[in-house]
C-alpha positions in Angstrom: -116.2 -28.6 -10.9 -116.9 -32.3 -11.0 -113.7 -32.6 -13.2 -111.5 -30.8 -10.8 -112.7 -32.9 -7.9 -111.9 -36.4 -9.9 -108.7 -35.0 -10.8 -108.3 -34.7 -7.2 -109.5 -38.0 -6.0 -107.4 -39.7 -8.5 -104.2 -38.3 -7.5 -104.6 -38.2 -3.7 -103.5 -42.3 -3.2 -100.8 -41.3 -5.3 -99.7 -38.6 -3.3 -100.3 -40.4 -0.5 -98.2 -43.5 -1.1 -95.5 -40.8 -2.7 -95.7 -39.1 1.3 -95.4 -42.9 2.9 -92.6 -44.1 0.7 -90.6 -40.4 1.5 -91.1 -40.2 5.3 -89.5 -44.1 5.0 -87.1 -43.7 3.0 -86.4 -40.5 5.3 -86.4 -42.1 8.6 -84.6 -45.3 6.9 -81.4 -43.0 6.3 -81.0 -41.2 9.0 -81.3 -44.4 11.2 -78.4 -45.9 8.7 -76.4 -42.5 9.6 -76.9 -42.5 13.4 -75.5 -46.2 13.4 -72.8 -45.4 11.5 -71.9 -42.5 13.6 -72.4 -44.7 17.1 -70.0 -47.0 15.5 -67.3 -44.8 14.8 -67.7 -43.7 18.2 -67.5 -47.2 19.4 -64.5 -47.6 17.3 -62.6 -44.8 18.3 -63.3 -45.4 22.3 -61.9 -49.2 21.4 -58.8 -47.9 19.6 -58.0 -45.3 22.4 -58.7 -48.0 25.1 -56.4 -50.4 23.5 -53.4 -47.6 23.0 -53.8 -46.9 26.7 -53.8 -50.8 28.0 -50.6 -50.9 25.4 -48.9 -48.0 26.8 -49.7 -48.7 29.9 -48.1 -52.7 30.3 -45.1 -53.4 30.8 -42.5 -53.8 28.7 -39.8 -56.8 27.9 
């Protein structure tokens, strides 16, 4: 029993740095794929802006 319970107490920081470095790395990416996605958008909405000003002036 006393084995089993330092086997446990010597992983758990390990496990628990392992959970930290995870839910980071987790909520690291996703934040990298929401920007990229909000500038896409942003990119798109410019392009179709600048088409519409284009089409819309007047020609010489």
């Amino acid at each position: 029993m006393d084995t089993t319970l330092a086997v446990l107490a010597g992983l758990t920081p390990s496990v628990g740095v392992g959970l930290l470095f995870w839910f980071s790395m987790r909520k690291i990416l996703r934040a990298d794929r929401h920007e990229r996605e909000a500038l896409d958008r942003m990119d798109r909405e410019g392009m179709t802006a600048a088409a519409e000003s284009a089409r819309n002036s007047p020609s010489r």
